[in-house]
LUMZAMI-658867 format. One record per residue (C-alpha): x, y negated, z. Coordinates in pm, 1 decimal. Example, Ala and Ser with C-alpha at 12.3 -4.5 7.8 and 13.67 -1.06 7.14 Angstrom:
2
+----------+----------+----------+
:        X :        Y :        Z :
+----------+----------+----------+
:   1230.0 :    450.0 :    780.0 :
:   1367.0 :    106.0 :    714.0 :
+----------+----------+----------+
END
This chain:
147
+----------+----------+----------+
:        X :        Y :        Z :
+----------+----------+----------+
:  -1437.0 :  -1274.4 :  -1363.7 :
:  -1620.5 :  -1269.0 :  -1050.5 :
:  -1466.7 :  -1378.6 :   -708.8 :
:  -1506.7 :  -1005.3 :   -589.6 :
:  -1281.6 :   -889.6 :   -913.6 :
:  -1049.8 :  -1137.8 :   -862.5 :
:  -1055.9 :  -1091.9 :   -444.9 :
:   -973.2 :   -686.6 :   -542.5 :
:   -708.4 :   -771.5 :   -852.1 :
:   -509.6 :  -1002.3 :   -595.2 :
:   -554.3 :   -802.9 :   -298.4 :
:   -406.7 :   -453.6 :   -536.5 :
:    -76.4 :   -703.2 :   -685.5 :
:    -34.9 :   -804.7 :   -293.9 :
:    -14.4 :   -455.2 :   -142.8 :
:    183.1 :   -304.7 :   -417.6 :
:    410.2 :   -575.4 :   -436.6 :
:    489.6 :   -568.6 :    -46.7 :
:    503.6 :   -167.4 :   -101.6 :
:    769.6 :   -247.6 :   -369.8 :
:    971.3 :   -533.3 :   -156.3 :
:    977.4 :   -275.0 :    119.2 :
:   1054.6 :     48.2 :    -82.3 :
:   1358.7 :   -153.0 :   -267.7 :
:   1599.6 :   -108.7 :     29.7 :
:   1493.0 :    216.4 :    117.6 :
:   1545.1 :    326.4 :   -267.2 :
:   1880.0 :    171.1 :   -290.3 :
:   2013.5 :    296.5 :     36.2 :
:   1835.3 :    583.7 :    110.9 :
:   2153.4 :    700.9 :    398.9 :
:   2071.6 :    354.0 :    553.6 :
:   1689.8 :    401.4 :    536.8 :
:   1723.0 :    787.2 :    707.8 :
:   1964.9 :    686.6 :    946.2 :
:   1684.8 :    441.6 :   1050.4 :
:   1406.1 :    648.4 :   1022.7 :
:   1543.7 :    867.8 :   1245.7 :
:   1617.7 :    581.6 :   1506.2 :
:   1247.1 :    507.7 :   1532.6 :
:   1141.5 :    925.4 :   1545.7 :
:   1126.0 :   1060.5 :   1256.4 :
:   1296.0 :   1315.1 :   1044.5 :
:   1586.8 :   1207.9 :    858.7 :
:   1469.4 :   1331.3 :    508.5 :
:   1100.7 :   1148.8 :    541.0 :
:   1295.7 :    841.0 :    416.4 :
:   1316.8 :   1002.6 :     55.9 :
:    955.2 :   1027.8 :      8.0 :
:    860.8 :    731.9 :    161.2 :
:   1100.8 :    567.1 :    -52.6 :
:    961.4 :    702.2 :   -357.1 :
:    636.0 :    599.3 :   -270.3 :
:    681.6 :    246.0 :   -148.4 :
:    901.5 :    146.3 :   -451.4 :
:    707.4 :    322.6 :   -766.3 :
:    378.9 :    389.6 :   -551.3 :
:    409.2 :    -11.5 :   -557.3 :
:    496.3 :    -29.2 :   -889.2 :
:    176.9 :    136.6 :   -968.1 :
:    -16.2 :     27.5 :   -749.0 :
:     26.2 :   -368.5 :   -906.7 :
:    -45.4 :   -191.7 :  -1247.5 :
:   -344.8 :    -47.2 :  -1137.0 :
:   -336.0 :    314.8 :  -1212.4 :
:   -417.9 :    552.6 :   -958.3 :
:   -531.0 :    285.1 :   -765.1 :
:   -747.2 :    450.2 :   -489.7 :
:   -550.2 :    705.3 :   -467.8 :
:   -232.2 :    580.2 :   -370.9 :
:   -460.2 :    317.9 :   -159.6 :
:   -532.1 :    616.4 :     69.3 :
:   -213.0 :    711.2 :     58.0 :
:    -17.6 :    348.9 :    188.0 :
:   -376.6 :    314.1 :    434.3 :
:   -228.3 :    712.0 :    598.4 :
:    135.1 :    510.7 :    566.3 :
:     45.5 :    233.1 :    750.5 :
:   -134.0 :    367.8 :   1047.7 :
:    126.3 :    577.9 :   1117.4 :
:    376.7 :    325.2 :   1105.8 :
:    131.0 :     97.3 :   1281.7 :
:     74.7 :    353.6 :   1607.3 :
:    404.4 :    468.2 :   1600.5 :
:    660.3 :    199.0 :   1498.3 :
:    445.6 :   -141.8 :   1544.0 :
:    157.5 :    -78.0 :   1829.6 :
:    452.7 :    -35.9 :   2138.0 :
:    492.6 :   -398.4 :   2024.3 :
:    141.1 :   -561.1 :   2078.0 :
:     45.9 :   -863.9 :   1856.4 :
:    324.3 :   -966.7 :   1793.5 :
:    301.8 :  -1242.3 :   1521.6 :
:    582.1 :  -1412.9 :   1519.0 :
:    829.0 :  -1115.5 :   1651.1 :
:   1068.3 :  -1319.8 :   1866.7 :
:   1382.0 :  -1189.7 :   1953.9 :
:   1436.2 :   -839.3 :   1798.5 :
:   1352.5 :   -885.6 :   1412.1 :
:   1263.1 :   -472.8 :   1437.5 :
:    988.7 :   -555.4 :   1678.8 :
:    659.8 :   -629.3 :   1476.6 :
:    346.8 :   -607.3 :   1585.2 :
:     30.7 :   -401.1 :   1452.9 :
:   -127.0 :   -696.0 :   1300.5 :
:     74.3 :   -663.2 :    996.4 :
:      5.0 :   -279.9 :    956.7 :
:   -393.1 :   -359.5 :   1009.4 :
:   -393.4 :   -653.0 :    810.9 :
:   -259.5 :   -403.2 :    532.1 :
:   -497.6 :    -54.4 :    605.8 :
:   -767.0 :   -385.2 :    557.6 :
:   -704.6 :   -486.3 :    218.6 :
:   -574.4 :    -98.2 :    123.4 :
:   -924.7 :    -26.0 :    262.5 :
:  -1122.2 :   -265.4 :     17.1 :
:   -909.4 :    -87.7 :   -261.0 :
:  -1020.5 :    225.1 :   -203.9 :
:  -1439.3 :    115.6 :   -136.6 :
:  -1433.1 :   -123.5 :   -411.6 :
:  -1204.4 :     13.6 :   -660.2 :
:   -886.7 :   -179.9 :   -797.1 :
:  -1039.2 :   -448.4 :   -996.2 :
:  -1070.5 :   -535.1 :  -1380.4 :
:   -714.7 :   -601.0 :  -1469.1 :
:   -631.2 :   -245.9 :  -1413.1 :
:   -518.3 :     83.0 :  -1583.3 :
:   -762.6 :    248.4 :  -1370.0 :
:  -1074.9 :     11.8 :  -1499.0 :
:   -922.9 :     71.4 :  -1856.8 :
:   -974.0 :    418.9 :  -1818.7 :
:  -1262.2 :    443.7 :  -1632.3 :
:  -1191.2 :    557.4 :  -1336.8 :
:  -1177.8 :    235.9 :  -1151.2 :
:  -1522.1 :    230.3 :  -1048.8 :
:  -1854.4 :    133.3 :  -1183.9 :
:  -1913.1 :    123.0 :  -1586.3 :
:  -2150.6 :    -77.9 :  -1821.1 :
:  -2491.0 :    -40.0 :  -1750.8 :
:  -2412.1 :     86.1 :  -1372.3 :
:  -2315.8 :    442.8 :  -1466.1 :
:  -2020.1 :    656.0 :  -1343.8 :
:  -1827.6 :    814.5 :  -1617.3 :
:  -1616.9 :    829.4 :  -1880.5 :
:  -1634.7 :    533.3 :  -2140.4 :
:  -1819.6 :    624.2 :  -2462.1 :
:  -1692.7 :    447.5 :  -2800.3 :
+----------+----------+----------+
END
């Protein structure tokens, strides 16, 4: 395995399990996570579907099937979150004081690996390579795998 298949396997288990970590809560206290949501601006009821997608999103992203897809779909995720809920805050590494007050560095440091997902593709050890729609196939082609 090359370092560039290994760099994109790691950097797909990473994002989907920190998806998954942070999608947990939400999942199993979805009153909690809308009651929150709506402290920082938001509707009540976008906690559902964030929830969803966090926790099994996650789950599928570490699996690797519909990778770059979902990919896009955290990247959208985090730059919201990142101008709306983390940029008032600055860089703000070590978030001092108020444990709700992150910085953007953590949503950027995520839309940067989510990024390299979706360019490179999620890596050999996926569902996505397996199938072929992963990325690049013997011999350099696009396509679908031929037996």
């Amino acid at each position: 395995m090359s370092r560039t298949s290994l760099f994109l396997t790691l950097a797909r288990v990473f994002c989907g399990i920190v998806f998954i970590v942070h999608g947990m809560p939400k999942i199993f206290n979805l009153s909690g996570a809308a009651e929150e949501f709506s402290m920082m601006g938001f509707p009540a009821w976008s906690a559902v579907p964030v929830a969803v997608l966090e926790f099994f999103g996650g789950i599928l992203l570490v699996a690797g099937f519909l990778s770059r897809i979902l990919a896009g779909i955290f990247a959208v995720e985090m730059a919201v979150a990142g101008v709306v809920v983390h940029l008032p805050h600055g860089w703000d590494v070590f978030h001092f004081g108020d444990p709700m007050a992150r910085g953007y560095e953590y949503s950027l440091a995520l839309i940067l690996l989510l990024l390299a997902i979706i360019l490179l593709g999620p890596g050999p050890l996926s569902i996505d390579s397996r199938l072929a729609w992963g990325g690049r196939m013997r011999g350099g082609r696009k396509g679908p795998a031929r037996g």
